[in-house]
C-alpha positions as CSV (number, residue, x, y, z in Angstrom):
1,X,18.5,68.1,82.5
2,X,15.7,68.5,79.4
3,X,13.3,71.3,80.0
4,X,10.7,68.8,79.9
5,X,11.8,66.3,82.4
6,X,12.5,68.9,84.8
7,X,9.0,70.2,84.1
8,X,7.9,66.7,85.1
9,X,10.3,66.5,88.3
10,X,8.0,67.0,91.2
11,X,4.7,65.6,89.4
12,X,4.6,62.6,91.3
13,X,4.9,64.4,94.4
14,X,2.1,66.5,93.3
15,X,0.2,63.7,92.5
16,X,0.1,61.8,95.8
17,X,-0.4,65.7,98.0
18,X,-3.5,66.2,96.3
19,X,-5.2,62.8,94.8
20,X,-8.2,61.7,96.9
21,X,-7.5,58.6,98.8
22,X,-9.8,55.6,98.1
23,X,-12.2,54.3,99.7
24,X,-11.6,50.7,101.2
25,X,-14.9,49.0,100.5
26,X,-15.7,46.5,103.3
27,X,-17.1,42.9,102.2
28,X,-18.8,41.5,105.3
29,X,-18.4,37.4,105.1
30,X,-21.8,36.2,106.0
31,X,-22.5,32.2,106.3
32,X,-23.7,30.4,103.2
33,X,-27.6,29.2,103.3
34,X,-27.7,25.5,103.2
35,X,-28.3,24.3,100.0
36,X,-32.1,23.1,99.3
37,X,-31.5,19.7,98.2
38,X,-34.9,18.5,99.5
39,X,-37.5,17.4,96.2
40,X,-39.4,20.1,94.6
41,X,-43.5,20.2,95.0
42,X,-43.5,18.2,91.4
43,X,-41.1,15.4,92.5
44,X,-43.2,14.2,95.5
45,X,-46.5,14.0,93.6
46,X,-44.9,10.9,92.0
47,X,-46.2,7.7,92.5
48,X,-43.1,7.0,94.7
49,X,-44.0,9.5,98.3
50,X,-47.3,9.3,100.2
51,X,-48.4,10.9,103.0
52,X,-46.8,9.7,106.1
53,X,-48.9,11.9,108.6
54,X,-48.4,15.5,107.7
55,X,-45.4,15.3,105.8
56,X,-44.9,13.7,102.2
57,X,-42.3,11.0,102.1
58,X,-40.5,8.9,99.7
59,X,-41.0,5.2,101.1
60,X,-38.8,2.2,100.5
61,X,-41.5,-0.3,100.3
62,X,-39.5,-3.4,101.2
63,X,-37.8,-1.8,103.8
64,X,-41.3,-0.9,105.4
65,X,-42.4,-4.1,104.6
66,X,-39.4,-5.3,106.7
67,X,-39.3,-3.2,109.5
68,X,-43.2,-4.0,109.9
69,X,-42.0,-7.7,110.8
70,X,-43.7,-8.8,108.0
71,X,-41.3,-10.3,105.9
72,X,-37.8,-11.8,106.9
73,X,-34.4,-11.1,105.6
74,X,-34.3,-13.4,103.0
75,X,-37.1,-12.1,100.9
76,X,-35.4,-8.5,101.5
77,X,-31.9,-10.1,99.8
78,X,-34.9,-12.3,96.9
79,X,-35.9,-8.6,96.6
80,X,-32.5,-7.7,95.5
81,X,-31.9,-10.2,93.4
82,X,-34.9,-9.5,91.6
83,X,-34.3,-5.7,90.8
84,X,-30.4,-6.8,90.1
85,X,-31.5,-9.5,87.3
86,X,-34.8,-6.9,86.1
87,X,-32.4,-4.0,85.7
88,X,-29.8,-5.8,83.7
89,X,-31.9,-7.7,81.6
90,X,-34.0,-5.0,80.5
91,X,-30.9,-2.0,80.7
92,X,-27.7,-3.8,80.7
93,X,-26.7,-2.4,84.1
94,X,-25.5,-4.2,86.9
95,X,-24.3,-2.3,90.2
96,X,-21.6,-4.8,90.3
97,X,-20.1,-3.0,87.4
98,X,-18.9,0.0,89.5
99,X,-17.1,-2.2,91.9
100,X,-13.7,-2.9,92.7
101,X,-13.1,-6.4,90.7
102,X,-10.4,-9.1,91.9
103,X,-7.3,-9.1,90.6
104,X,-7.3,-13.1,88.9
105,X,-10.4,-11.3,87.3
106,X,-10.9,-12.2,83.9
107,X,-12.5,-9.9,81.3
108,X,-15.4,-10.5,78.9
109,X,-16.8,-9.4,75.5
110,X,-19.3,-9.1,73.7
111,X,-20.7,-11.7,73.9
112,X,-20.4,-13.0,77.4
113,X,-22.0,-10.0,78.2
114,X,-24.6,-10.8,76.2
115,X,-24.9,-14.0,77.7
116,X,-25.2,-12.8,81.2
117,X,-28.1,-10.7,80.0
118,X,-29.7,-13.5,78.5
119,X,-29.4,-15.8,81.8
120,X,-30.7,-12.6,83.9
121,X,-34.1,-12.2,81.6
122,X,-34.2,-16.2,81.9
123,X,-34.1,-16.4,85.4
124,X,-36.9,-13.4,85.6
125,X,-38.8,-15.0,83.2
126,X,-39.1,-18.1,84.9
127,X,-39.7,-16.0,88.1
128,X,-43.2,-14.8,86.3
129,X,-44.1,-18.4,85.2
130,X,-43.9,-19.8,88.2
131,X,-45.2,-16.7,90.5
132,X,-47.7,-15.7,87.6
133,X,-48.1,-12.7,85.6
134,X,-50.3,-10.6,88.8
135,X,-47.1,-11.5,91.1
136,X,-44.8,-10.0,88.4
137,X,-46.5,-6.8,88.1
138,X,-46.4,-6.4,91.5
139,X,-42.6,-6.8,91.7
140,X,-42.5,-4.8,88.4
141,X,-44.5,-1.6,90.5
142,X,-43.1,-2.2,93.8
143,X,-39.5,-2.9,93.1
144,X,-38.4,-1.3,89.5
145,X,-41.1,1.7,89.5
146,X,-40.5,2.4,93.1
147,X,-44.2,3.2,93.7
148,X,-45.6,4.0,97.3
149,X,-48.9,1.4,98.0
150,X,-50.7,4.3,98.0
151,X,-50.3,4.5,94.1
152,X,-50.2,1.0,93.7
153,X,-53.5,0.4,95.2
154,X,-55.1,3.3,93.5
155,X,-53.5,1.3,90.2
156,X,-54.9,-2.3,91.3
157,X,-57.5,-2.1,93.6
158,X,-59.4,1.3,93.0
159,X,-62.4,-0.1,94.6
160,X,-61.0,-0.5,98.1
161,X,-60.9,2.8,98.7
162,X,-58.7,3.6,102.0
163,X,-58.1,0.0,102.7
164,X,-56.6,-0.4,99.0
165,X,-53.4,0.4,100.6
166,X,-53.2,-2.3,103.1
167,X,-54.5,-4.9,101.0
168,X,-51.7,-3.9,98.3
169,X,-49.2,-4.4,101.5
170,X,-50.4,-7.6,102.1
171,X,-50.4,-8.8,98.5
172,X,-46.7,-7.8,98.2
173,X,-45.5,-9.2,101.4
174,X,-47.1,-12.2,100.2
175,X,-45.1,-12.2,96.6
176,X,-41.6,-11.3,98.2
177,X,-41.9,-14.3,100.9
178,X,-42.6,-16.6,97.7
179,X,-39.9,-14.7,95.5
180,X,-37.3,-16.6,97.5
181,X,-38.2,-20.1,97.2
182,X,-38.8,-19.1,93.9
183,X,-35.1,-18.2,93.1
184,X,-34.2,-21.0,94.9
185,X,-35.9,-23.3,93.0
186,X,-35.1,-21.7,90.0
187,X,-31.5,-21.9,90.2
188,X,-31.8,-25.6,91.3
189,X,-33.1,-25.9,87.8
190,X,-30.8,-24.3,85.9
191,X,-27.7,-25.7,87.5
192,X,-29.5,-29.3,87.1
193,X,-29.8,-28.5,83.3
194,X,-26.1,-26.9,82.9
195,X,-25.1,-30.3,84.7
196,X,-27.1,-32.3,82.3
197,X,-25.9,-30.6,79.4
198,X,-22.0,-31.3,80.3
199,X,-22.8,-34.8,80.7
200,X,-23.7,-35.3,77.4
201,X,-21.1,-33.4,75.6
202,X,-18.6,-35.1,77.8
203,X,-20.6,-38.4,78.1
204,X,-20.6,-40.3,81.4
205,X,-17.4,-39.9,83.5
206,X,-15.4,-42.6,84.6
């Protein structure tokens, strides 16, 4: 054998006799904090929370509204409608975009798309003629800004002071009970002209 692997014969041994032995560092697994997911000081001084006793809470107005017995559950769904029709008019989002659709569905362009928009800032601005322009802001504040009545009072009726809050309830339980009939009447008017329309580029049937 070489000089120089014999040399090297028993360095291993060596080695592991007099290397010092790591030390085995222990990691102690402690549970995760809970994430803070709750809104930051900034967030709930929006126009959106108010003081619900001590605590500062985003309300749903129209659920409030509804839970207070003071409208029903058709001027919850008119409520709905509303927001779906503002939304897509003014945005070109619908929720109903995210949803499954039905297989004999049939696909637009363009230009249907633009259609449907059109029809959805028809119907809401034949909402605001017949409801008037102070029932439309109201929906605008309540429904697409979200604001509490706190802030909406404050915005409309600075002058009632503490009460401003009920009488901004009021007011909107007021619009949303007329919203319905509104919508229905509305649609009753468009189908009428759509049906008119036909009939003269058809002509009379029969």
């Amino acid at each position: 054998m070489p000089a120089a692997l014999k040399s090297r014969a028993g360095l291993g041994e060596t080695i592991r006799q007099f290397s010092t032995p790591k030390t085995v560092r222990k990691t102690a697994f402690l549970p995760a904090k809970a994430e803070d997911n709750s809104p930051t000081p900034e967030r709930m001084a929006k126009g959106d929370f108010e003081w619900q006793g001590k605590k500062r809470v985003k309300l749903n107005t129209v659920n409030a509204l509804h839970m207070a017995g003071d409208i029903d559950g058709s001027a919850v769904t008119a409520a709905k409608w509303w927001i779906c029709d503002y939304v897509f008019a003014n945005h070109g989002y619908l929720d109903i975009l995210n949803d499954v659709l039905p297989s004999d569905y049939v696909k637009g362009d363009v230009h249907t798309f633009a259609v449907s928009r059109g029809n959805a800032a028809e119907r809401i601005g034949m909402i605001r003629d017949r409801l008037g322009l102070c029932a439309h802001v109201r929906l605008e504040m309540m429904l697409a800004r979200e604001l509490s009545f706190s802030a909406m009072a404050e915005a409309l009726v600075p002058a009632k002071g503490t009460q401003g809050r009920k009488v901004v309830s009021a007011q909107c339980a007021l619009v949303l009970e007329q919203l319905c009939d509104a919508y229905t009447q509305v649609r009753r008017e468009i189908r009428d002209r759509i049906e008119r329309n036909k009939a003269l580029v058809l002509g009379p049937s029969g």
